[in-house]
N, C-alpha and C positions, 0 to 999 in steps of 0.2 A: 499380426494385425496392427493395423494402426492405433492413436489414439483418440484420432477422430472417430473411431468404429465404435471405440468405447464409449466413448462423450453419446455418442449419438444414438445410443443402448441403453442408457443410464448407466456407465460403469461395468456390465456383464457381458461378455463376449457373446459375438453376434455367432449366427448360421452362416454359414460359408456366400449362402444365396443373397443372405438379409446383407451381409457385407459388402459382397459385388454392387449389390444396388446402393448400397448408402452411396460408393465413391462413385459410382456413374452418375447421380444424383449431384453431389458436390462439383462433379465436371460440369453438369449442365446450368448449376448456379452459377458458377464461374464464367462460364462463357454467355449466361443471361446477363452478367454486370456487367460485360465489357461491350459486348453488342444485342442489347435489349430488343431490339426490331427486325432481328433475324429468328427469335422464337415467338412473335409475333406474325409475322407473314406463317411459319410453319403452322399453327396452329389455327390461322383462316385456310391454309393451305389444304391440312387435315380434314376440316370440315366441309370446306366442297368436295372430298373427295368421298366423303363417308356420306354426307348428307345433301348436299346439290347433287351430283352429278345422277344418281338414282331417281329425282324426280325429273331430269330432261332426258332420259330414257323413255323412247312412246311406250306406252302400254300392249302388251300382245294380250289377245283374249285367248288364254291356256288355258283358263281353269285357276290361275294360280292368287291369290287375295279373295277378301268378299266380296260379292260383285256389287252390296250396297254401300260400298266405301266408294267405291269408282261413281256412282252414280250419284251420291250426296252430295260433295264439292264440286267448283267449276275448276276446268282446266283449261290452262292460259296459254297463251304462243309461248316459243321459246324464249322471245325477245321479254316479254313481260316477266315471266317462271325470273332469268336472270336478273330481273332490275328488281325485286323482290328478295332475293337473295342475297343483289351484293345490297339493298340496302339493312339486313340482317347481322351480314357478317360485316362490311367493312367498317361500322361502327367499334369493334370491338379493338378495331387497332389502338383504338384511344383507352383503353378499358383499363391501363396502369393509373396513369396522368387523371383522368377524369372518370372516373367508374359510374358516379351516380350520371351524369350526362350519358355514357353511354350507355347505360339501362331505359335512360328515356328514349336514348334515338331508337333502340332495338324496338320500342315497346310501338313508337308511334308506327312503326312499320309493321309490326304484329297486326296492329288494329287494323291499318288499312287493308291489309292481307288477310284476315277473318272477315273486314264488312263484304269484303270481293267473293266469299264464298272459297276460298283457296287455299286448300291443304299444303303444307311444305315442310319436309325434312327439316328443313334449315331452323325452324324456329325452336330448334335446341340452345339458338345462340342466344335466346333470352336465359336459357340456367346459366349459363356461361358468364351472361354481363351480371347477373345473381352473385351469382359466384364471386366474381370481380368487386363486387361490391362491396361483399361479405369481407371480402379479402383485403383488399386497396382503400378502401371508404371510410369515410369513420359510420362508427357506430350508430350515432344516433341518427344515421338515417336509412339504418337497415329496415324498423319497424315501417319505415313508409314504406321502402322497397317492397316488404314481405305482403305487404296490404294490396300493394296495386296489383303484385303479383296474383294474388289468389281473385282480384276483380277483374282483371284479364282474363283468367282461365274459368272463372265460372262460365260463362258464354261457348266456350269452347267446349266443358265437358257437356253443356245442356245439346250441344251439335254432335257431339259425338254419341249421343243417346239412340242415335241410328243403330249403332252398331255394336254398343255395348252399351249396360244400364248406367243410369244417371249415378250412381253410389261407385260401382267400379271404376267409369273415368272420370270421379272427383278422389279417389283414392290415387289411382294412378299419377293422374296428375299433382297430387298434393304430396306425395311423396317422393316425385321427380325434384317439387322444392324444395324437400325437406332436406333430400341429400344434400342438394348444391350449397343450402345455407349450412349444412352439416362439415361439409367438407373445407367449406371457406375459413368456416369457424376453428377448424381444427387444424389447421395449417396456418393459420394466423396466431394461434395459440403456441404452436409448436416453435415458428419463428420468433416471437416473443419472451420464450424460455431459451433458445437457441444465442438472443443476443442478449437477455439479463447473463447469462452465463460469460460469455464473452467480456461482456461489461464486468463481472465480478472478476474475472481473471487480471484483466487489463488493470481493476483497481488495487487487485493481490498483490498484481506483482509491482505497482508504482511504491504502494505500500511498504515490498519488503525491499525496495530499494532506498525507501527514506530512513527505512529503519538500519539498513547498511551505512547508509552515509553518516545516520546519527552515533550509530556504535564507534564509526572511525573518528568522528569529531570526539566523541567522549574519551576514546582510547587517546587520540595525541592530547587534548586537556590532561588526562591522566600522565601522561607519560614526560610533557611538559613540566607539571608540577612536580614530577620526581626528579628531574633531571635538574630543575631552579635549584631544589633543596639539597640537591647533591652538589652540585660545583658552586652554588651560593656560598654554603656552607665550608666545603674544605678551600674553595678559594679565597674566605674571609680568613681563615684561621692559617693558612698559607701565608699572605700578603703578612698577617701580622707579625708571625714568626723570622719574616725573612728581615720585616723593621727592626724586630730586636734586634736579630744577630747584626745586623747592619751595625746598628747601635755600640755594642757589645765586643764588637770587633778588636778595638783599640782598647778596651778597657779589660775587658773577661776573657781574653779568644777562646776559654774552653767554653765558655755559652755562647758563642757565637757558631762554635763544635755541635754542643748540643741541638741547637737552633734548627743547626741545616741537617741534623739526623730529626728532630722533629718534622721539616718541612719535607723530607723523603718520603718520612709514616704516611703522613698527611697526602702526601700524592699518589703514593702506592693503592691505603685506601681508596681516595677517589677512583681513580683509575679502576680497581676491580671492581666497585659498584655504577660507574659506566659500564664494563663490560657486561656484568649482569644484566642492569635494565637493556641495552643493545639486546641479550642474547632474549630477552623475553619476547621481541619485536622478531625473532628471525624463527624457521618453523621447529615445528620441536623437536625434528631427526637433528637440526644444525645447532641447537643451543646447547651451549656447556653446562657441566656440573652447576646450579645455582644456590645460593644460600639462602637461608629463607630471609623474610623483609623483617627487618627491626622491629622491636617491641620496648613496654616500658619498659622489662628487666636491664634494657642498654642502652637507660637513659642516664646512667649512671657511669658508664663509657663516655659517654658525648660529653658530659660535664666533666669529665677527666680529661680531654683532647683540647674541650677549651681550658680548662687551666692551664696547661702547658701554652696556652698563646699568652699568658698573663693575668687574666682577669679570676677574680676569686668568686670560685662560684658554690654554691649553698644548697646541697639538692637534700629535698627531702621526702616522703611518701606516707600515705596514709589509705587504710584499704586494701580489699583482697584484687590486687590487678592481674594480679598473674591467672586469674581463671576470666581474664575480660575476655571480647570477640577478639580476633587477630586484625582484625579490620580498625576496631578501636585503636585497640595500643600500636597500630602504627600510626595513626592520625595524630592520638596522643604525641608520638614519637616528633613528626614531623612538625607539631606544632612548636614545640620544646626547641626543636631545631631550628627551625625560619625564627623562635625570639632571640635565644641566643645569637646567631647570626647576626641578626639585626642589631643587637644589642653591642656586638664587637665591632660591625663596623661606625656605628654612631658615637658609643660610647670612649671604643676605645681600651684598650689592655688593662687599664689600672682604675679599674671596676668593679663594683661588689652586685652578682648579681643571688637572687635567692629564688629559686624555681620550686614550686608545690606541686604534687600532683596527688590529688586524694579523688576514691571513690565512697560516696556515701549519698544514703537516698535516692536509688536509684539514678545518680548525676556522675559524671568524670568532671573534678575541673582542674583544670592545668593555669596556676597563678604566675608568671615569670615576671619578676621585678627589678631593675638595677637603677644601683646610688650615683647614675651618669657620671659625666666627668667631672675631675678632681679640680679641676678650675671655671667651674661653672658654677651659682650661684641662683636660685630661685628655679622655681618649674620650668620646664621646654615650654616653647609654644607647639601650636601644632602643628605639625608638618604641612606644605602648602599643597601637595599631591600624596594620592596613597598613593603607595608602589605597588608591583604586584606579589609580594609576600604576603604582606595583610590580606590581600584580595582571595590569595591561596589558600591561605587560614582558616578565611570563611567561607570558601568553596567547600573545603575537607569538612569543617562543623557542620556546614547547611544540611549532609549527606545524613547524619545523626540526630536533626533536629538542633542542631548545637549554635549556641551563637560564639560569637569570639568580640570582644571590645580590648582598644591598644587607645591609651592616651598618656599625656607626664602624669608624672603620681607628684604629692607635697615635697616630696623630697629632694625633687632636683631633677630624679632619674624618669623611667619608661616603665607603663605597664604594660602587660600585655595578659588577658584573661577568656580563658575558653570554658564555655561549658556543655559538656555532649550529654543530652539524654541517653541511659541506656534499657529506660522501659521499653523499646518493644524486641531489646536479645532479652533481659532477664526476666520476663513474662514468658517470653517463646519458649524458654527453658526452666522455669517453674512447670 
């Protein structure tokens, strides 16, 4: 079964029979959109077949009707019966486009067709343009519809009194309206739910494609910033290695030895933590063995790799870190990382830098400070553009609530201060 059979069940599978009809249904919606005025003529078609053609049939005297029904109303030539008829039905061609109009054309025809004394089949096509109305019209001009209709047929039930009581053909007739507004209403209803539904669909699924797009935008921002702090980093501490031993060459060669066995380490590293983040982007039958992502505990490694570029670095801790989120102390991590970095390539090898990182009061803050360069004199100014490190820093903080500020310190050198809230992990875990 389809799942329009569903849709069109509320969700519960239909009866075999209830199914057949739904999609015959759908066929004939189908083919009403494309050529509207081909179920149009069927449907005048229909009703001169069931309701004209019966009253230009002469009357045989068999016995068969009342015989004061034949004798109450007048009966007209055939030429007249027809021009009575089509002026009935062919209003109804317009019955989409102009509904209330074509209830009046039906109605003015009704009338002149009751002052004539003249009974006719046909005048079924007033429920119809009813109907129409109900269905195609707005609203508020049904209560007139429903009014004129019931001051039309008073007259006609009080004429039918010949033949049945005035209470039975005001019932009859009043419940012939009731269906048509009944049926209009219910099929305009049903369309109505038929296209909020469609509408909600349509806006589900714009929705979960914005929401696709946004997850990809956030993942290469993420994956972006990982990849800056990776080759930022081991390619500052690279370049600087490779100056020394340059350096060193002619004066030390055995540091100049050591140099290029550091800038090996150094690439190797890189190198493996590219292929990690690569293997996290590729699906998870194809991704290698991974390692998990840094924390504070090795932030204490990183200050050891940049020593060996030169610069004298001062790490210290304060706080229980080692039970933070994993999410933190890599932030932590990365922040530690983008300052140093930055701090190597501004400052330069023969540097004193001193990085803090203590938790207390519900706050991480991460202090990194250095004594800039050794032939510089008085505070930096400030940089004329940020770069996108800084910008990085406070991407990763914003995510914690955390801010990050970098400006020169009195000293000469660069600060750089982050600080993460972490009330809503150790609340969540209180």
């Amino acid at each position: 079964m389809s799942s329009s059979d569903h849709a069109d069940t509320g969700g519960w599978p239909a009866h075999p029979l209830v199914a057949r009809l739904t999609r015959l249904g759908h066929r004939l919606r189908q083919a009403d959109r494309r050529r509207p005025w081909v179920l149009d003529l069927a449907v005048i078609a229909a009703m001169f077949l069931l309701f004209c053609l019966p009253d230009l049939v002469p009357h045989q005297e068999d016995g068969r009707g009342p015989e004061q029904l034949l004798l109450t109303f007048t009966h007209l030539p055939v030429g007249g019966t027809l021009a009575l008829q089509a002026g009935l039905l062919l209003p109804l061609l317009w019955r989409r486009q102009a509904p209330s109009t074509t209830l009046a054309m039906t109605a003015a025809v009704f009338v002149v067709q009751w002052s004539l004394g003249v009974f006719l089949r046909a005048d079924v096509a007033l429920l119809v343009a009813l109907y129409s109305v109900t269905l195609h019209g707005r609203l508020r001009h049904l209560p007139w519809a429903c009014a004129a209709m019931i001051g039309l047929l008073l007259p006609v039930a009080a004429r039918m009194s010949a033949v049945a009581s005035l209470p039975e053909a005001l019932f009859f007739l009043l419940s012939a309206v009731t269906a048509a507004v009944t049926l209009g209403l219910a099929v305009r209803i049903r369309r109505a739910q038929l296209a909020g539904l469609r509408d909600r669909a349509a806006r589900l699924e714009v929705e979960r494609d914005q929401r696709s797009r946004l997850a990809t935008a956030t993942e290469r921002a993420r994956v972006a910033r990982e990849m800056h702090d990776i080759i930022g980093h081991h390619l500052s501490v690279i370049i600087t290695l490779a100056d020394g031993g340059a350096y060193a060459a002619d004066v030390t060669p055995h540091r100049s030895k050591e140099a290029l066995q550091l800038v090996g380490d150094a690439g190797r590293q890189a190198l493996g933590e590219l292929r990690r983040m690569v293997g996290v982007l590729r699906d998870r039958a194809d991704a290698p063995e991974l390692n998990p992502q840094p924390g504070i505990t090795d932030v204490e490694e990183l200050c050891t790799r940049f020593r060996a570029a030169g610069p004298e670095v001062v790490y210290r801790s304060a706080g229980e870190l080692d039970t933070l989120d994993r999410g933190v102390q890599l932030m932590a991590y990365r922040i530690v990382q983008e300052a140093l970095t930055n701090t190597l390539k501004h400052a330069g090898p023969h540097t004193r830098i001193d990085v803090l990182v203590a938790a207390a009061d519900a706050k991480l803050r991460v202090h990194v400070q250095d004594a800039g360069r050794p032939d510089r004199t008085g505070p930096l100014a400030p940089p004329a553009e940020e770069g996108h490190g800084l910008a990085g820093m406070r991407e990763r903080a914003a995510l914690y609530g955390g801010t990050v500020t970098a400006g020169p310190a009195a000293t000469g050198g660069w600060t750089v201060q982050a600080v993460l809230d972490l009330t809503p992990l150790t609340g969540g875990a209180a």
